[in-house]
C-alpha positions as CSV (number, residue, x, y, z in Angstrom):
1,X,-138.6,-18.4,-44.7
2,X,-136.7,-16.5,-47.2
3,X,-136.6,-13.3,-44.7
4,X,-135.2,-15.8,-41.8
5,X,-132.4,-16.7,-44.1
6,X,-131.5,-13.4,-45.1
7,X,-131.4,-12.3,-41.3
8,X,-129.0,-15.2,-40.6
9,X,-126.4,-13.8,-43.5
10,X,-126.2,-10.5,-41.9
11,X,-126.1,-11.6,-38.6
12,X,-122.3,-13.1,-40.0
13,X,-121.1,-10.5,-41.9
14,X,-121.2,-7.7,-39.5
15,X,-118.7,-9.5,-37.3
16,X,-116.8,-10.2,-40.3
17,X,-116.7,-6.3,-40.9
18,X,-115.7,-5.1,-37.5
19,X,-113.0,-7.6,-37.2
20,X,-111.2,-6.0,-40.6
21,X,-112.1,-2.3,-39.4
22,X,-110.0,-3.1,-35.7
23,X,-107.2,-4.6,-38.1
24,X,-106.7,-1.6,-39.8
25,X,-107.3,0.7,-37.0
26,X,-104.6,-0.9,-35.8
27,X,-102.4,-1.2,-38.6
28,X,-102.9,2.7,-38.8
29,X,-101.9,3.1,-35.3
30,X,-98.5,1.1,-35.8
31,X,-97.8,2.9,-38.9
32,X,-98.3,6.4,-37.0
33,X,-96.0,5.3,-34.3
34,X,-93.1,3.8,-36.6
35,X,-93.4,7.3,-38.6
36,X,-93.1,9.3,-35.6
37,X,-90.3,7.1,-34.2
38,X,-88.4,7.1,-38.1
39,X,-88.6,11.0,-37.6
40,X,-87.3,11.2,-34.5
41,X,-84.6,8.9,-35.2
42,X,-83.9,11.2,-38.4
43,X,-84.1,14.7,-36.4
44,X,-81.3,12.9,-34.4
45,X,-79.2,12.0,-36.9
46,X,-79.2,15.6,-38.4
47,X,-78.5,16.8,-34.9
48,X,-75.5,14.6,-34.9
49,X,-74.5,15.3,-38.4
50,X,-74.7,18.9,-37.8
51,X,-72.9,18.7,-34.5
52,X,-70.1,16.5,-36.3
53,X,-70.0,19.1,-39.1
54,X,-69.4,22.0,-36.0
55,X,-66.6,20.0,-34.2
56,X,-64.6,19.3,-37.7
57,X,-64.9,23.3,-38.3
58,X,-63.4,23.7,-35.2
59,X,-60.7,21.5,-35.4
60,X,-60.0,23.0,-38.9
61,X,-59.9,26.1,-38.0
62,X,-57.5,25.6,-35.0
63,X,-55.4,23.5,-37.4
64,X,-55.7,26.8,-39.5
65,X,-54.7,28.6,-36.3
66,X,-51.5,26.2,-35.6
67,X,-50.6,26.5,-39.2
68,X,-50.0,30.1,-38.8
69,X,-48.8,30.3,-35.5
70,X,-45.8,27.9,-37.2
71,X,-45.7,30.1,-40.2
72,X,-45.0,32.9,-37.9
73,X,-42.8,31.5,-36.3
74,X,-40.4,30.3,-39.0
75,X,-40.9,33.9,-40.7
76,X,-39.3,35.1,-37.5
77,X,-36.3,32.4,-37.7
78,X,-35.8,33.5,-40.7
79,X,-35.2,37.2,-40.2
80,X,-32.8,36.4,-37.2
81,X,-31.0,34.1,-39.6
82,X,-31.0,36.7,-41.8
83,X,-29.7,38.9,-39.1
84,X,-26.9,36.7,-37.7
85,X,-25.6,36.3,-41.6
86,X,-25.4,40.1,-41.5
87,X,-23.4,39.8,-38.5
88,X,-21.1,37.7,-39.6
89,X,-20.4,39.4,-42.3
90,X,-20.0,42.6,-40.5
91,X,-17.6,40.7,-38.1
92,X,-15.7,39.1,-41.3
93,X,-15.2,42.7,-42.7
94,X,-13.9,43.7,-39.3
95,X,-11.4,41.1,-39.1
96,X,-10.3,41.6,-42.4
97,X,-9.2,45.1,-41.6
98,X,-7.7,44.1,-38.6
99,X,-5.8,42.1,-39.6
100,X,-4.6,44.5,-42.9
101,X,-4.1,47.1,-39.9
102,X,-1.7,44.6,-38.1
103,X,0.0,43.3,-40.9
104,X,0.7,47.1,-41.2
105,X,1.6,47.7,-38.4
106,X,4.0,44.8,-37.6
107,X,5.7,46.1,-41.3
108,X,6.4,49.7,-39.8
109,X,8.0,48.0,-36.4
110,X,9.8,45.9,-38.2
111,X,11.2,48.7,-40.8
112,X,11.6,50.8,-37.6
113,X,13.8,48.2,-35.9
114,X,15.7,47.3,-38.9
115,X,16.7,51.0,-39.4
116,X,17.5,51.5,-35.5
117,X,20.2,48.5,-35.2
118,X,21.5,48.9,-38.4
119,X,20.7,45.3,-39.6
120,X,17.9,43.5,-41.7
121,X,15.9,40.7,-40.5
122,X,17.7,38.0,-41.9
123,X,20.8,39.4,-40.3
124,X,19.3,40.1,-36.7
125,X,18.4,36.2,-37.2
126,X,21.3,35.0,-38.3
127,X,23.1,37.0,-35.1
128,X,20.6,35.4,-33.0
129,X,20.9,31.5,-33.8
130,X,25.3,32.6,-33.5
131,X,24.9,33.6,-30.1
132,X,22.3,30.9,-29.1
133,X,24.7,28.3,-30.6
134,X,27.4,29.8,-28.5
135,X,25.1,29.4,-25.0
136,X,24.5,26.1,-25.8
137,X,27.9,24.9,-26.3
138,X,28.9,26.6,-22.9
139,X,25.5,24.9,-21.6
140,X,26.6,21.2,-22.8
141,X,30.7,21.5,-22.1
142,X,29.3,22.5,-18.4
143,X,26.7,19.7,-18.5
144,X,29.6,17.0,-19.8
145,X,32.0,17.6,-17.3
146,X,28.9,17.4,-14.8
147,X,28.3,14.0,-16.5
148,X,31.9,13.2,-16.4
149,X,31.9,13.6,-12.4
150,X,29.0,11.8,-11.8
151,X,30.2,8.7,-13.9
152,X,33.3,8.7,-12.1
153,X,31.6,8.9,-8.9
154,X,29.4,5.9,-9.9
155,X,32.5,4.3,-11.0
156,X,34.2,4.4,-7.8
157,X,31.0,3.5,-5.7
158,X,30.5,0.5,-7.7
159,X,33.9,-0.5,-7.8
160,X,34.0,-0.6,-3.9
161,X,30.6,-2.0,-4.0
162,X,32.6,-5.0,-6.1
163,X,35.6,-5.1,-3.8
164,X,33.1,-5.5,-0.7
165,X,31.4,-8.2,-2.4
166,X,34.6,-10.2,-3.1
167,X,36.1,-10.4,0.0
168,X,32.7,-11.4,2.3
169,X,34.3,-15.4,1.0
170,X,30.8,-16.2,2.1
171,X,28.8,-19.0,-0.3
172,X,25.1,-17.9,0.8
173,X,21.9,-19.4,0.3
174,X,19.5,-18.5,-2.4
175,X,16.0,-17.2,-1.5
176,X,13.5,-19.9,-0.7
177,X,10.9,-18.1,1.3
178,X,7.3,-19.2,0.3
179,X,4.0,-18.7,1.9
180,X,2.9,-22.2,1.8
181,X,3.6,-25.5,4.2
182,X,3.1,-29.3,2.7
183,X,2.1,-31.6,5.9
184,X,2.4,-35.4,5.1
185,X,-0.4,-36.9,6.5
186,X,-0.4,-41.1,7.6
187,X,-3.6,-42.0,5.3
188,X,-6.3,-40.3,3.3
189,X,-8.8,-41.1,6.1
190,X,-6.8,-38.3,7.7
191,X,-8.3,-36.0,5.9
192,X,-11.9,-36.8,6.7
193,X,-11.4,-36.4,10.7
194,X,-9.3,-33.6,10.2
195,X,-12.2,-32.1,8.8
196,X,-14.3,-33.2,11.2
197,X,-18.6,-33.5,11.3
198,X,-19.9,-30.8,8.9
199,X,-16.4,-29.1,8.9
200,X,-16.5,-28.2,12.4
201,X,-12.3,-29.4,13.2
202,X,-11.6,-27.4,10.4
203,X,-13.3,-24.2,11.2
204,X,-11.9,-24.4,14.5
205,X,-8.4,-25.2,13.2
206,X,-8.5,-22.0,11.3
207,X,-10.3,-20.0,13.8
208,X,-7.9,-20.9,16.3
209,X,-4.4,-20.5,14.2
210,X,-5.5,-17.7,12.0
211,X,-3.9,-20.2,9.2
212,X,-5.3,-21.4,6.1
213,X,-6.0,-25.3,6.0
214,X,-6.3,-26.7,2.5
215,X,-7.8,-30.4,1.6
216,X,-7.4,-30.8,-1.8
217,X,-6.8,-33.9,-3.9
218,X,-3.2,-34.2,-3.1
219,X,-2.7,-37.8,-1.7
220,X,-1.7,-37.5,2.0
221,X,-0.6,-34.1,2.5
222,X,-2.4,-31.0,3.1
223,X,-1.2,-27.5,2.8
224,X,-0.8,-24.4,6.0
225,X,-1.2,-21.1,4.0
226,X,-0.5,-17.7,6.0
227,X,1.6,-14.7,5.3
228,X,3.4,-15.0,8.6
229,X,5.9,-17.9,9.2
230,X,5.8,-18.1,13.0
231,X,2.2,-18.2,13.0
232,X,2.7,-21.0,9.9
233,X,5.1,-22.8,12.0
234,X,2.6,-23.0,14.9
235,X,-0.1,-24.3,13.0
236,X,2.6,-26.8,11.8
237,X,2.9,-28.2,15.0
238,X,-0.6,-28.4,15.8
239,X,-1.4,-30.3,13.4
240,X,1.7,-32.4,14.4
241,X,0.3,-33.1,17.5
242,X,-3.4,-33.7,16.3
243,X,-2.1,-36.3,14.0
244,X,0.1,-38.2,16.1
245,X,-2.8,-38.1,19.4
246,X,-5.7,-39.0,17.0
247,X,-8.3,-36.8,19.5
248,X,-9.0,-34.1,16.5
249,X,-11.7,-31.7,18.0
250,X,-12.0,-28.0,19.2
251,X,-11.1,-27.7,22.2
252,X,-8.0,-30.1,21.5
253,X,-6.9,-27.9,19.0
254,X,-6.9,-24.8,21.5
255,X,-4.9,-27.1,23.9
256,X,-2.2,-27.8,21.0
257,X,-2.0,-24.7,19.9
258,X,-0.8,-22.8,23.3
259,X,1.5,-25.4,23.7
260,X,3.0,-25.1,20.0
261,X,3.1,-21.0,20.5
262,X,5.2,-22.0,23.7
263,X,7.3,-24.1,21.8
264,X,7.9,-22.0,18.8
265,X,8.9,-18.9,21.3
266,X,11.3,-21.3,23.3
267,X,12.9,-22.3,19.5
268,X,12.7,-18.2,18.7
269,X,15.2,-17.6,21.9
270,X,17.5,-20.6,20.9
271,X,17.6,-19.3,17.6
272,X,18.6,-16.0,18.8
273,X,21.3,-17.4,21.1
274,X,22.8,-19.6,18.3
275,X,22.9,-16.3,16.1
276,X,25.1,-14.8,18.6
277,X,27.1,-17.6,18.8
278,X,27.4,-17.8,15.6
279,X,28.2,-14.0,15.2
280,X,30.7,-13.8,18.0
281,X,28.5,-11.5,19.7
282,X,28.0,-11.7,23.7
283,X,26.3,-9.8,26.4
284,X,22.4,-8.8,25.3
285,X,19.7,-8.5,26.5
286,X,17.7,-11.4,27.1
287,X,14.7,-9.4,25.4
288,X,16.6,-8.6,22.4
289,X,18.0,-12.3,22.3
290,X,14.0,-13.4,21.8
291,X,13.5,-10.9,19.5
292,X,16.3,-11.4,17.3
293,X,15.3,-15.4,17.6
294,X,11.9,-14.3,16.2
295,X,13.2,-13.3,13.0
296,X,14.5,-17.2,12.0
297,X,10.9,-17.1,10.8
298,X,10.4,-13.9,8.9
299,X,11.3,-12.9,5.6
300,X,12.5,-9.8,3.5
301,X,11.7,-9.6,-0.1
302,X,11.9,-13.2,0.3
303,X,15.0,-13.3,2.2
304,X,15.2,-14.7,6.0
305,X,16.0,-11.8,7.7
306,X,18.0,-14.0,10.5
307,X,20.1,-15.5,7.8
308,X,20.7,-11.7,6.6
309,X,21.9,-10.5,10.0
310,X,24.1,-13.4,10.2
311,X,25.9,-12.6,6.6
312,X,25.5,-9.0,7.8
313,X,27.5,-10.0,10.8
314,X,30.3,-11.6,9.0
315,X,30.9,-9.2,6.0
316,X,31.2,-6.2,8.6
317,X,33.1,-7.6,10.9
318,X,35.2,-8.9,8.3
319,X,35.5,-5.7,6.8
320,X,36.5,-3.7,9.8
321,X,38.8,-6.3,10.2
322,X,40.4,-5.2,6.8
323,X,39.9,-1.4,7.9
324,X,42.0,-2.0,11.3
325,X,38.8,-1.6,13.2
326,X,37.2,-2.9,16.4
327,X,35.3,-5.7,14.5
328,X,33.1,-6.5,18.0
329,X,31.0,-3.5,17.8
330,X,30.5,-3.4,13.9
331,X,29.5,-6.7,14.4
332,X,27.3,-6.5,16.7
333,X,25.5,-3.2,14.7
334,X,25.4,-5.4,11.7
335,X,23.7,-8.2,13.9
336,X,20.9,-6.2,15.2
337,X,20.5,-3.2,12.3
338,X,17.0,-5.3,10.8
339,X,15.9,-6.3,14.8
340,X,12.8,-3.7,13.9
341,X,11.2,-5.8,11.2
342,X,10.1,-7.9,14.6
343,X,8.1,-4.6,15.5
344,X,7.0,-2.7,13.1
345,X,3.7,-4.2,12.8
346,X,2.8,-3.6,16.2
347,X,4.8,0.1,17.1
348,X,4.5,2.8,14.4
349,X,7.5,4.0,12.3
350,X,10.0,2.5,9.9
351,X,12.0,-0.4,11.1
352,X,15.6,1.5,11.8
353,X,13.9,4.0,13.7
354,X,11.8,1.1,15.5
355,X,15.0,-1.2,16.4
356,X,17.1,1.9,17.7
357,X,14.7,3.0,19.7
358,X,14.5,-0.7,21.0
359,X,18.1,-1.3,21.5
360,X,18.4,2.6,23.4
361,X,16.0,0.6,25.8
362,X,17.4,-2.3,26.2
363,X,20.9,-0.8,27.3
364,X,22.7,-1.1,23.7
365,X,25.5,1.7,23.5
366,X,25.0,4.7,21.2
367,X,27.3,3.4,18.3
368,X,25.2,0.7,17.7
369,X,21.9,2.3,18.0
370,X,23.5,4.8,15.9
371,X,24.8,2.5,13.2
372,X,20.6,0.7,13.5
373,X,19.0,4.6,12.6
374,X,21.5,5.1,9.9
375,X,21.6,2.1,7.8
376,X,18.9,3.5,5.7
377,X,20.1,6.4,5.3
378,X,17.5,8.5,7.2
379,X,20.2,9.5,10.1
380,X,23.3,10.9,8.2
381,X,25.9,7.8,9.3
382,X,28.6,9.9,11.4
383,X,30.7,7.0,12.3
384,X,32.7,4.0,11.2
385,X,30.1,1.4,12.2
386,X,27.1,3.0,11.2
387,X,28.9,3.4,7.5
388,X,30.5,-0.5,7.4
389,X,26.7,-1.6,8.9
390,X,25.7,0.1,5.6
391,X,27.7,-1.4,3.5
392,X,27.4,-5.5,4.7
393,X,23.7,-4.2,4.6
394,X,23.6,-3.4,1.1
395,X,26.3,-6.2,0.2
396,X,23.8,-8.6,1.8
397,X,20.5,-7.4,0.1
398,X,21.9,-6.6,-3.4
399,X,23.7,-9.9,-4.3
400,X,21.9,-12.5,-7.2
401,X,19.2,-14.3,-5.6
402,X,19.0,-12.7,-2.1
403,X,15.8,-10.9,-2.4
404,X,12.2,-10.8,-4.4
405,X,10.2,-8.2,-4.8
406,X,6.8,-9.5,-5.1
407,X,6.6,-11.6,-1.8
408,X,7.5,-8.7,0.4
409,X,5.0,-6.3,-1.4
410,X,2.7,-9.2,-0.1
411,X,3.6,-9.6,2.8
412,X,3.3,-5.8,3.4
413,X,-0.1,-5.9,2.4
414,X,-1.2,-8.8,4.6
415,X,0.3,-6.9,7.6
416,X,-1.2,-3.7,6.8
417,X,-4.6,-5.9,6.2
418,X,-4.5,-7.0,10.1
419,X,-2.9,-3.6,11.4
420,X,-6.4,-1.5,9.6
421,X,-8.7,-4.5,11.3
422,X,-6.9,-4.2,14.5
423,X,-7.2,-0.6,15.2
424,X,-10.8,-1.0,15.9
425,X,-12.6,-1.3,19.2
426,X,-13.2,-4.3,21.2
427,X,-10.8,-6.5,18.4
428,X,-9.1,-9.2,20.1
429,X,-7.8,-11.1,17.0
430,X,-7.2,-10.3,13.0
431,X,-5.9,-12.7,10.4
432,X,-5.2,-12.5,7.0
433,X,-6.2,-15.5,5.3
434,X,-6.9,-17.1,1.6
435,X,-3.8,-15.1,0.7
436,X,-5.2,-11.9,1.7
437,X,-8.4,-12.7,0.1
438,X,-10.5,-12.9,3.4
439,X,-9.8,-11.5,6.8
440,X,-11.7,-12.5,9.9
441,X,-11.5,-10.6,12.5
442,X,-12.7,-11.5,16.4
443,X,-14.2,-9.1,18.9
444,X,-14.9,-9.3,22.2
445,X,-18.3,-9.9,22.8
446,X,-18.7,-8.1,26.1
447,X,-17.1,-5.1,24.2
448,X,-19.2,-5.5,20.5
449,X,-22.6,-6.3,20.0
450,X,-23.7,-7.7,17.2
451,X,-24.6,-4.5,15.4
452,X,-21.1,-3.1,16.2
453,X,-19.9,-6.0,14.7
454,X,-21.5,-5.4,11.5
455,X,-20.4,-1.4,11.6
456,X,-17.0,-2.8,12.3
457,X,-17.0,-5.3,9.3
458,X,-18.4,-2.2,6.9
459,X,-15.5,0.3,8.2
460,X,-12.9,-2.5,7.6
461,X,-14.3,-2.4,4.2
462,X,-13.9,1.0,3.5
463,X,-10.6,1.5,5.1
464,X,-9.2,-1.4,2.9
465,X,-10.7,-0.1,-0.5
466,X,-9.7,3.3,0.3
467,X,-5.8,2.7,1.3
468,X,-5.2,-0.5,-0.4
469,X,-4.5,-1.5,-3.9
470,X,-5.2,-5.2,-4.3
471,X,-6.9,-7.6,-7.3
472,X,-10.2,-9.0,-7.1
473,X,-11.9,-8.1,-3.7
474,X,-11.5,-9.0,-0.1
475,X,-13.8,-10.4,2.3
476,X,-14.6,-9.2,6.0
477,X,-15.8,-11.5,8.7
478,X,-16.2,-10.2,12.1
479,X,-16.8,-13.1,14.3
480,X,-18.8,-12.5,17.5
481,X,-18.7,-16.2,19.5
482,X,-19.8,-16.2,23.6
483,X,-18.6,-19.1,26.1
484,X,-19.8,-20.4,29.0
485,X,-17.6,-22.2,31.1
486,X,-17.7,-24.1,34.4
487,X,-15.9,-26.4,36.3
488,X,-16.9,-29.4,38.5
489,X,-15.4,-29.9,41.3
């Protein structure tokens, strides 16, 4: 009984005793492992240290390195400063003696010289400023009476500039030339249709003229803006017409306008016969008679160059008159001396070389197309005309009020705006407009494509910054527009 028991109590502890051997085996087993794995972790950290330690040698020693290579360097600035300051004061030294040596020098010439004329310094100077007071005295008595001369000359020229003055008995107009037109319109609602659908009339209007159209809030009345009055005055009329037809659209405006350029070159050759009416002047030719008509619209420094012949006209004939001179063909110079500022924007050269050349042509006799090349003075005047044409010339221009400066400097500009835009290939049509602030240009478009439009626009550009001197900038449109056209029978 006792023997079965004790059989039973072994029986549980040997279990019991395995179990707790395994546990420790095992526990021995992790230990070994997390010894190993703590030494190989600290075999790597000593690796790392050591390598750390090796890299900040190396770095220290080439900051060491650097550090000399610097000291070296600055050891060797300092020796050629060194040097240079030896230099310097070599050079110094030199200088020094030089100077001592020429100091020396200019002593012994000047001792030398002294001895040879006889006279000391101070004398030799005083003699000097004597006989350069002397020259200058003859200098300025010579230069007076040269004064003296001139003055009188002067004198005399403005005197008969007076005397011609006071006899022309002519009360003349003062300048009013201006760059702008005010058209009265019936009603505001004028404005609208002028305008037209999305601006259309209006582009067209512009197009068409080569004027300036300007809506702004000014009741009734809108303003024609262009540097040339004849093209002005034809845009006038066009509008005229529009207005008083009420049919405002682009192809009526190209109808109106050929008929208004008609009508303004049928009022340009009554204006010219009237002139010669006026200046007692017969027998031209009917060319000349147009072309002298033309200039009722055109200005000089802001005086209407017709009006200017006319005076022109009267004070020369008037003062031939005085003279005991054939008054017809001084006249008749005086009338047609300015007939070139019709020209000059289409054939090169100035305007008295221009209108001779145009009255040789036209049949004028040689004193007059003498007197025309000589009244600016760039043919010496060899006759009695060409010298009185001068003088109602100058008589005309230079009297209070005749003239301003600052349009015709303008004006110039506009025209030589248009003349650079012209001179281009396959151009039919240049105008200057927003008061030389734009110019649009139109090409043929059989002649231009539409990449030599955009060269020409870009040359135009050039050519105006290059010759021009203008404020603010100017704006080139080449316009490039095709029609078809057809007609039914």
């Amino acid at each position: 009984m006792s023997i079965s028991a004790g059989t039973g109590t072994g029986d549980t502890v040997l279990p019991i005793v395995g179990s707790a051997a395994a546990v420790l085996l095992v526990l021995a087993v992790l230990a070994a492992v997390v010894i190993g794995r703590l030494r190989a972790e600290r075999r790597q950290a000593l690796a790392e240290a050591e390598q750390a330690r090796r890299r900040a040698e190396e770095q220290a020693g080439r900051q060491r390195a650097e550090l000399a290579r610097r000291e070296e360097d600055l050891a060797e600035e300092l020796r050629r400063v060194r040097r240079r300051e030896d230099e310097l004061a070599a050079r110094s030294a030199e200088v020094e003696r030089s100077r001592g040596e020429a100091e020396a020098l200019v002593a012994r010439r000047t001792a030398a010289l002294e001895c040879a004329a006889g006279l000391s310094a101070e004398q030799a100077h005083d003699q000097l400023l004597r006989e350069a007071e002397g020259s200058a005295r003859r200098e300025a008595a010579v230069m007076v009476r040269e004064i003296e001369r001139e003055a009188k000359e002067e004198g005399e020229r403005r005197a008969r500039s007076i005397l011609a003055g006071a006899i022309q008995r002519l009360a003349s107009e003062q300048t009013a030339e201006t760059a702008v037109t005010v058209f009265r319109l019936p009603g505001e609602e004028m404005k609208g249709r002028i305008i037209g659908r999305e601006g259309r009339n209006i582009r067209a209007f512009e197009t068409v003229t080569g004027v300036n159209l300007i809506i702004d809030d000014t009741p009734a009345s809108v303003q024609l803006s262009c540097f040339d009055p004849v093209r002005r005055e034809a845009a006038r009329l066009t509008l005229e017409r529009l207005v008083e037809d009420g049919r405002i659209h682009p192809t009526r405006i190209e109808h109106l306008h050929e008929r208004s350029r008609a009508e303004v070159e049928a009022r340009c050759v009554r204006a010219g016969e009237d002139a010669l009416v006026d200046a007692r002047v017969g027998g031209m030719h009917p060319e000349l008679v147009r072309t002298l008509g033309s200039l009722r619209y055109r200005a000089s420094y802001g005086q209407n160059v017709l009006g200017h012949l006319l005076e022109s006209a009267h004070l020369a004939g008037m003062m031939a008159a005085e003279l005991g001179a054939d008054p017809e063909p001084v006249r008749r110079a005086a009338l047609l001396h300015d007939i070139g500022k019709a020209l000059t924007h289409e054939v090169e050269g100035s305007h008295a070389a221009v209108g001779a050349d145009l009255a040789r042509r036209l049949g004028e006799s040689p004193e007059v197309v003498h007197a025309i090349a000589a009244h600016h003075g760039e043919v010496e005047p060899r006759t009695v005309t060409a010298v009185l044409t001068q003088a109602a010339d100058a008589c005309s221009g230079g009297r209070p009020g005749a003239r301003k400066e600052s349009l015709e400097v303008h004006v110039r500009r506009l025209a030589r705006l248009e003349e650079i835009a012209r001179s281009h290939t396959g151009v039919s049509e240049v105008y200057a407009m927003q008061a030389g602030r734009e110019v649009r240009v139109m090409v043929r478009p059989e002649a231009v494509d539409d990449l030599g439009a955009e060269l020409i626009a870009r040359e135009v550009a050039r050519q105006v910054s290059a010759e021009l001197t203008y404020p603010g900038q100017i704006r080139v449109t080449v316009v490039r527009e095709s029609r078809a056209t057809a007609v039914a029978g």
